[in-house]
C-alpha positions, 0 to 999 in steps of 0.5 A: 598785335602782332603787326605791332609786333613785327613793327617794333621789333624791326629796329634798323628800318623806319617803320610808320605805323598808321592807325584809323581805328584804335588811339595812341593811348590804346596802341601803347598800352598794347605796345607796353604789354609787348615789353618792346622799345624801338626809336625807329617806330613811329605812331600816326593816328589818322583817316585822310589819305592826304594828310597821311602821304603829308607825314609819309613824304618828310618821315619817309620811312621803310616800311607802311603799316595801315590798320585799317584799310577800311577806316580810310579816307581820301578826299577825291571820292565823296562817299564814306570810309569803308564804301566799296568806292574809298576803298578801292581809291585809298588802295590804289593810292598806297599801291602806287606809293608802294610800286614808285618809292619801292617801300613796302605796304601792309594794309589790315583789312576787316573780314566778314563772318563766313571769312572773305576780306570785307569790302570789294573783291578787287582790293585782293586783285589790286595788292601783290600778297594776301595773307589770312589770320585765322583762329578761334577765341578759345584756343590759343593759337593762330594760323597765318594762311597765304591766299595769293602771294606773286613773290612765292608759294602760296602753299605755305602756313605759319602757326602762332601762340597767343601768349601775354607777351604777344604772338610766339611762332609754334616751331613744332605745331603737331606736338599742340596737336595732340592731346597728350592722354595716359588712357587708351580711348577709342575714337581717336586716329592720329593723321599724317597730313601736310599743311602747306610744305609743312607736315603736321600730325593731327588728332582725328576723334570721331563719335558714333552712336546710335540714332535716337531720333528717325534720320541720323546726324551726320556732324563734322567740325574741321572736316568736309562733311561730304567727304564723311558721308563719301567714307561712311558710304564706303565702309557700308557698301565695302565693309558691311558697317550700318552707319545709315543707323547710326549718328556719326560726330567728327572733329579735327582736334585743335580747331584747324580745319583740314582739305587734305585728302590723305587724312581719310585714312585716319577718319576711317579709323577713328569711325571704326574705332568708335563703332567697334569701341575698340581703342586703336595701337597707341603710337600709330599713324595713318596717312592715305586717301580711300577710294570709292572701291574701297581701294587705299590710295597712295599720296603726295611727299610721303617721305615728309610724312613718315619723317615727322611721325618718326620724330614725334616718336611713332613707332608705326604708319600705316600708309598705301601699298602703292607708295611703297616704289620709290619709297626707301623704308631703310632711311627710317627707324618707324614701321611702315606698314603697306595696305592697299585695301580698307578690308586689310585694314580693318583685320589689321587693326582689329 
């Protein structure tokens, strides 16, 4: 959908899209539903290499979308469609089309449960860019993910709405990010992380109760689960908490799944929240990384991160004392709070 998007939104360039897998029929009536017209927007629905480079050849359009590549065939390799064989050959077929007329190729590919591109690794090695759309059928929106990319940074995200009429670009992701509650419940921290070169600010909700069966779960959806059992380790030994008697439940709101680090902050404090069943100071935020000492660290472009926690209207962060050279707290209107051990934080808080 939103190649088709993309496609007929494109009205100056000659774009051909080619489809292997779903009829014309099937392609217009999501086309329809998009409400988009574009004379420059041509429809091929076939599998032979040979016959589509035919159609390619007299159109000679501006841009190649393939949907997808592993529904090709190419007549010089005697194997079926979606053998690691025919698509590695129908790849290098479009690389070299792509690389000697200087046009522009997406290729679709299918991907496997736990997430990898389907089919052999090479067709990662053999294209210039690899990009990952993400999401799960019960929220609403994408996430568009670089993997590789030669022309850029790799390092950055994009977040869409799945709408009715078709995919909308989120400009501002932390305000879906958040629940917007009118009660105070515990659980809850809210992190300052970056996604790429965007910032974004996250719900953490952690659930911690007592252990009804004789080994604790330990259950993290969004969060690496070793990174939680590292925290819960860190709050026994430096803080005095019996997690080991506890089963301890951590989500990252809006199904997004985050690695970085400066989130620890934020899950220590929904994890205290939870056992202390005391609710955290609404409009505060968190951004930094917890040491095995129980020392909080500083991280990256924390500028960035105060900033969007400003605009989104907090009125604290609680961010490492060693991020505090270099940092010029007059430029913000939010309180910047400076600790350096996890102990501080919890008298702080509670």
């Amino acid at each position: 959908t939103l190649f088709l998007q993309n496609g007929l939104w494109l009205r100056n360039i000659t774009t051909l899209y080619i489809s292997g897998e779903e009829s014309e029929q099937q392609i217009k009536m999501r086309a329809d539903r998009l409400n988009l017209k574009n004379e420059n927007f041509y429809l091929l629905t076939e599998t032979s290499t040979q016959t589509i480079f035919q159609e390619i050849k007299k159109l000679k359009p501006g841009l190649v979308i393939v949907d997808s590549i592993q529904t090709l065939q190419t007549p010089y390799i005697d194997s079926s469609p979606g053998s690691v064989s025919q698509i590695r050959e129908c790849a290098a077929e479009f690389q070299r089309f792509a690389k000697e007329t200087n046009t522009p190729v997406f290729l679709i590919g299918h991907i496997t449960k736990d997430g990898t591109i389907a089919g052999p690794k090479i067709l990662e090695h053999m294209v210039d860019t690899v990009l990952q759309f993400e999401g799960d059928r019960h929220y609403a929106y994408r996430i568009l993910r670089t993997l590789k990319n030669r022309f850029g940074s790799t390092s950055e995200l994009g977040i869409y709405e799945m709408t009715d009429e078709g995919m909308r670009g989120v400009a501002n992701p932390s305000e879906i990010l958040i629940t917007q509650k009118e009660d105070q419940l515990s659980g809850i921290a809210i992190a300052a992380t970056i996604e790429g070169l965007r910032p974004l600010l996250i719900e953490v909700q952690a659930l911690v109760t007592q252990s009804v069966y004789g080994t604790p779960q330990r259950t993290v959806s969004g969060f690496d689960l070793r990174r939680l059992q590292l925290l819960l380790a860190v709050l026994e030994k430096r803080g005095g908490f019996h997690f080991g008697v506890k089963d301890v439940f951590l989500n990252i709101a809006g199904g997004l799944k985050i690695e970085d680090p400066s989130t620890d902050l934020a899950v220590l404090c929904a994890l205290l929240s939870s056992y202390e069943d005391a609710p955290l100071p609404q409009h505060i935020c968190f951004a930094g990384e917890v040491g095995l000492s129980g020392e909080i660290r500083a991280v990256n472009r924390i500028e960035q991160r105060i900033a969007e926690a400003e605009k989104l209207g907090f009125e604290k962060i609680i961010v490492s004392k060693y991020n505090h050279k270099g940092l010029a707290k007059q430029k913000f209107s939010i309180e910047i709070v400076t600790m350096g051990r996890v102990e501080e934080l919890y008298k702080y808080l509670f």
